[in-house]
N, C-alpha and C positions, 0 to 999 in steps of 0.2 A: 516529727514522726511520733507516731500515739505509739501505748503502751503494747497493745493491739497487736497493731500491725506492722512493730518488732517483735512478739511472739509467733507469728505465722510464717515472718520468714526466716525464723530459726526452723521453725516446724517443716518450710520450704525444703530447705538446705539439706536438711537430715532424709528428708524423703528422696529429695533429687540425688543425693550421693548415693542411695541403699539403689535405687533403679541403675541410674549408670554403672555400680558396680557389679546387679545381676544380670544385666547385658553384656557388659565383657565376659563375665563368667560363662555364660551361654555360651556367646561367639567360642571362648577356648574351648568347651565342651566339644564342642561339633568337629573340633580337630583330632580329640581322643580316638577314635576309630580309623586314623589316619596310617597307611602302610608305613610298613617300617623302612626308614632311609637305607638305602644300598649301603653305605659308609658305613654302618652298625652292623652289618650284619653278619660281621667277626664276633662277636661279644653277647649278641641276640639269638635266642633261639627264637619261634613261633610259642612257644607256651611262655618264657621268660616277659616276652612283651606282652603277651595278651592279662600277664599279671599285673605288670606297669599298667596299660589299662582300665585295669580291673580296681588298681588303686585309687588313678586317676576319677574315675567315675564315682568310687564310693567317697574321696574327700569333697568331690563337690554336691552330691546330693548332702551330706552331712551339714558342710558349707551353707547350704541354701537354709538348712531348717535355725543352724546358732545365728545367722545374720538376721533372720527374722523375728527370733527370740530377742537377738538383743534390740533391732529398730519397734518391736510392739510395748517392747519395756521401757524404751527412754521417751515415746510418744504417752502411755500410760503417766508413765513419770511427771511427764508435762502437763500434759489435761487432765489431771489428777492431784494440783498443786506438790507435788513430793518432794520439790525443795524445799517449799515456806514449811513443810511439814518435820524435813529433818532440820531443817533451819529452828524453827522452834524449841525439838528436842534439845539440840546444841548448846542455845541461849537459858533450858533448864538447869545443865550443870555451869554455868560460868557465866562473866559478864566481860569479862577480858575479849576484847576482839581475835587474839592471835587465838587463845583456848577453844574459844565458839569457833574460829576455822577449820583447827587440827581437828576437831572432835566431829565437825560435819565433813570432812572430805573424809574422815575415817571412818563415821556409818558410811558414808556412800561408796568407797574405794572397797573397802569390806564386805558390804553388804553385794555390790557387785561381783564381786569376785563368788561368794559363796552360793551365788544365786546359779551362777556360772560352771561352776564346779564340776556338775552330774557331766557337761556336757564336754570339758575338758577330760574326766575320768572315762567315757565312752571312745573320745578319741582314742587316748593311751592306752586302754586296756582291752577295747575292742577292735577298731580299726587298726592301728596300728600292730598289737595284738597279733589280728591275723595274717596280715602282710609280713611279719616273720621281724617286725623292726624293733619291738619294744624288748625294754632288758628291766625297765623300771619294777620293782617291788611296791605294793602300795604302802608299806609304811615308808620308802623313799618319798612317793609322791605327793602324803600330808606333810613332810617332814619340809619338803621346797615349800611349800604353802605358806608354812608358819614362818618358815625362815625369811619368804619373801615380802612375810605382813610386817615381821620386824625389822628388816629394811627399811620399807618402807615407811614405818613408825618413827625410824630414826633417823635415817638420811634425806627421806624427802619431808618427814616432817620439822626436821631444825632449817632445812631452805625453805620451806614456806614459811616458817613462823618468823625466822630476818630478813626476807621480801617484804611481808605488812609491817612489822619494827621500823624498815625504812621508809616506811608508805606512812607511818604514822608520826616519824620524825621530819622528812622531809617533800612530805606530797608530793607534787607533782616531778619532781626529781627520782623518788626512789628509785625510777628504771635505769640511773645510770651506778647505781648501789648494787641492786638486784645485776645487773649485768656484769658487774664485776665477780660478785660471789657467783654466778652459774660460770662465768670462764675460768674462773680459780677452782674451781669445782672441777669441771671438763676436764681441765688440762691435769687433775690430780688423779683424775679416774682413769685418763688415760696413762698415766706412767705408774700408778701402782692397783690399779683393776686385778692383774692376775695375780699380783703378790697377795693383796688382803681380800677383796672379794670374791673369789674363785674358790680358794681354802675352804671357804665355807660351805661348798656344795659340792665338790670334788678333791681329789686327790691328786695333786701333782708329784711328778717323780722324776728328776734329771737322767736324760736318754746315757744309758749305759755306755760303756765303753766296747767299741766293735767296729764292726762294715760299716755298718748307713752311718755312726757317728764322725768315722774317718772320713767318708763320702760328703756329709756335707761339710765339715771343716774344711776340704780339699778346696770344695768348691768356692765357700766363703772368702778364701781365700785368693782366686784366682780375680775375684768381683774388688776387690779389696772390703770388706763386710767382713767386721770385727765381727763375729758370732758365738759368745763363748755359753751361753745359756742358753740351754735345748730343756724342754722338758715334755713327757707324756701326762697328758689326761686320762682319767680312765670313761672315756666318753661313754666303754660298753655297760657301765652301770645303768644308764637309761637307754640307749638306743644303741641298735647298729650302725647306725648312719656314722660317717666319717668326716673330718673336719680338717684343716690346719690356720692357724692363725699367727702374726706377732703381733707384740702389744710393747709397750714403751719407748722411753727414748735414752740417751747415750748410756751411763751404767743400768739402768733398768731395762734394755734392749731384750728382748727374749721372744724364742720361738715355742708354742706349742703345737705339740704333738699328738692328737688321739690314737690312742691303743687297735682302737677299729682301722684306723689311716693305715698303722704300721699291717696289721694283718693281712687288711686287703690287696696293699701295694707292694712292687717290688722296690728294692734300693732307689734303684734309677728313678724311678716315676716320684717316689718320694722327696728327692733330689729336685727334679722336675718341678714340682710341686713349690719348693721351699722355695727356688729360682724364681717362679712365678711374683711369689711373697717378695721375695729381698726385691724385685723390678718395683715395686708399688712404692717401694723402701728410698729407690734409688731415683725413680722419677717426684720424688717427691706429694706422693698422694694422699699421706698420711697427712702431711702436715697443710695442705689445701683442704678436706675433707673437715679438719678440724677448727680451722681457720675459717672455712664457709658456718659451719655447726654453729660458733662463738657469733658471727657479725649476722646471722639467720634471729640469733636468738637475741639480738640486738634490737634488731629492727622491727620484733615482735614484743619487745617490752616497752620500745619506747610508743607502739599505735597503741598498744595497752593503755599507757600512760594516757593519752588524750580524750580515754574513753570510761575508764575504769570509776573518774566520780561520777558520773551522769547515772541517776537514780533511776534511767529509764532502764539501764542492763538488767538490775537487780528485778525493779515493778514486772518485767516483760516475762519472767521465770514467776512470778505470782508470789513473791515474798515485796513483802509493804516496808521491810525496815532494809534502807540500804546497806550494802557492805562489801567491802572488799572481795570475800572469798565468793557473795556472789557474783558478782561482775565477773568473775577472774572465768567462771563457769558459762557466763552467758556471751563473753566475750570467748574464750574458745572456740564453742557455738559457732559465732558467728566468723571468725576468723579461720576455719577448716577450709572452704574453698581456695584461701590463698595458700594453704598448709599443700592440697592436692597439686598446686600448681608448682610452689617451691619443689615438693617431691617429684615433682616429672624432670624438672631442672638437673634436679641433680640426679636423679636417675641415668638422664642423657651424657652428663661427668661420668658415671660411676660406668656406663657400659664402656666409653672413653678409653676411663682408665684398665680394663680389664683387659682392652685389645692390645695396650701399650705394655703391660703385663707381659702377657703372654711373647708380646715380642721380644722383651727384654731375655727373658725364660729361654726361649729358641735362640737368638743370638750368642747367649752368654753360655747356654750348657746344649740341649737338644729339642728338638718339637715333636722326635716322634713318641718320646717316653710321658710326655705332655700330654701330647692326644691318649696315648693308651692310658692315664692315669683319668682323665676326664672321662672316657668311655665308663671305665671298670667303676667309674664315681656316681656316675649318672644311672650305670646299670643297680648298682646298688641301692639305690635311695630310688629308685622306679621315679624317677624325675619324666616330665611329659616334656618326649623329644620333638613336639611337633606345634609350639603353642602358635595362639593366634597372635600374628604381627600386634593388631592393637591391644593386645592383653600383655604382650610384651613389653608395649613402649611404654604402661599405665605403670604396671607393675614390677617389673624384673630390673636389678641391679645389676647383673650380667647379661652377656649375650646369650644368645642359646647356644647349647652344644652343638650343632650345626655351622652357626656361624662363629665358634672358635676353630673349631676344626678348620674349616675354610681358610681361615685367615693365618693360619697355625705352618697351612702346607703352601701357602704361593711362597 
């Protein structure tokens, strides 16, 4: 294969993904003006959905113009050598291979981002804005920015930099090096994510002592689900939108709580809610989920591996001096169709697991406080109750509100 004609069919790939994905988009669109299900129409007024709507339609024209900004920007990028060109920049200051990485995925991860900005700032303070959702202050929203460049500066830049360390000690091996440190990684992130990561952009606060704390202890109980850490988020800092999650494993086990959740909800539904959560717990989906995540990214380091010296990754991006961090860039490239396909995969898991949820949720506590906490969820975040089957099955990790409901009341 010429150098060529592996550039075109990167250039293929990038255009074939932006079309399929403005197709589905379309197909959901056409559902938007779709009447409102009988089953809602406890919760629904005619003005309340015609908002949902109203949202609906404005996230997707939005939608259509940052998707095309960013496919004319990395097509630019392309036919415009702008790798070889930060590539060059990079190899100005250093001659260290790890250096020249960090420094070129840090103009481009950077430079993307701020190129991006205006159009993230329009969402949050426009759109969302007028849909009544947004709580964000913009010295919040610079303030994530920077906290998320130095994250990224430090967490993903010490994993990249002992990925090539291992690639430069033991070549064609380092992918079983590198795959150790990303599952020791994962599995750290997942048991202490809320304790040290979270802190830094929000405020947690262990749920008081009352009704809903008795209520779900009650319940935790009856499940046998040791549950002794509750804590609230204060998610109304940036959004209204409402949430629940847990994250850990045996002493690090914990549930949160957004502030927004607690307002919107009553006890029961909250309860309801948490019952959901602890099912995911108890069928074990957590620990499948993460166990898929690890052997995913396994199997993605080791085709890396076979491919990563071949100086044609690097030539085919228009940089002449091979390297690691390019390839790492051209092989992504080229590896995203199998990325779409794994995510459909698991996608069809993750709706799986959501129906297993829920039943768990119903058998163990109730289904009706379930459904009314899923309505009053859905109504709140003007969620689109009507999408298209296949924009469903591309995209969505849940079923639709429709088809929990369904399955919620046989």
């Amino acid at each position: 294969m010429t150098t060529t004609s592996l550039f075109y069919i990167i250039i293929a790939i990038i255009i074939i993904n932006f079309i399929v994905d403005k197709v589905l988009d379309a197909l959901n669109a056409k559902h938007f003006n779709n009447a409102l299900p009988k089953v809602l129409n406890d919760v629904y007024d005619d003005a309340e959905y015609k908002k949902s709507q109203q949202y609906k339609a404005a996230k997707y024209k939005f939608g259509i113009i940052t998707s095309l900004f960013s496919l004319l920007l990395t097509l630019g990028f392309l036919f415009l050598d702008g790798f070889e060109y930060v590539d060059n920049i990079a190899r100005s200051f250093s001659n260290n291979p790890i250096g020249i990485a960090l420094i070129f995925f840090g103009i481009i991860l950077i430079g993307s981002d701020i190129l991006t900005t205006p159009f993230s700032y329009y969402n949050t303070f426009v759109i969302e804005e007028k849909f009544g959702f947004n709580k964000t202050t913009v010295k919040t929203f610079f303030l994530d920015k920077i906290k998320g460049w130095l994250m990224m500066a430090i967490v993903g830049g010490g994993i990249l930099a002992l990925i090539i360390w291992f690639y430069q000690v033991t070549e064609q091996h380092f992918w079983l090096y590198a795959w150790g440190l990303v599952a020791l990684f994962t599995l750290f992130m997942n048991m202490f994510y809320s304790k040290l990561i979270v802190p830094l952009f929000n405020k947690q606060t262990p749920l008081k002592e009352g009704t809903l704390r008795n209520k779900i202890s009650a319940y935790a109980k009856t499940v046998g689900f040791k549950l002794d850490k509750i804590f609230v988020i204060d998610g109304s800092k940036r959004s209204t939108k409402a949430n629940a999650y847990f994250s850990g494993f045996g002493s690090e086990k914990r549930v949160t709580l957004y502030d927004t959740l607690i307002n919107d909800l009553e006890d029961e539904e909250i309860v309801a809610v948490l019952a959901h959560e602890v099912g995911h717990y108890k069928k074990k989906h957590i620990i499948f989920n993460l166990f898929a995540s690890i052997v995913l990214t396994g199997v993605t380091l080791f085709i890396l591996s076979l491919f990563i010296a071949n100086p044609l990754l690097s030539k085919a991006l228009g940089v002449e001096i091979p390297s690691f961090h390019i390839g790492l860039v051209a092989f992504g490239l080229l590896y995203s169709p199998i990325s779409e396909i794994t995510g459909l995969i698991m996608n069809v898991f993750s709706r799986k697991f959501e129906y297993q949820a829920d039943d768990y949720a119903k058998n163990t506590y109730k289904a009706e406080p379930l459904i009314t906490s899923l309505k009053k969820l859905s109504k709140n975040s003007l969620s689109n109750l009507t999408p298209h089957p296949a924009y469903v099955f591309v995209h969505y990790s849940h079923p639709t509100l429709l088809e929990r409901i369904r399955n919620l009341k046989k």
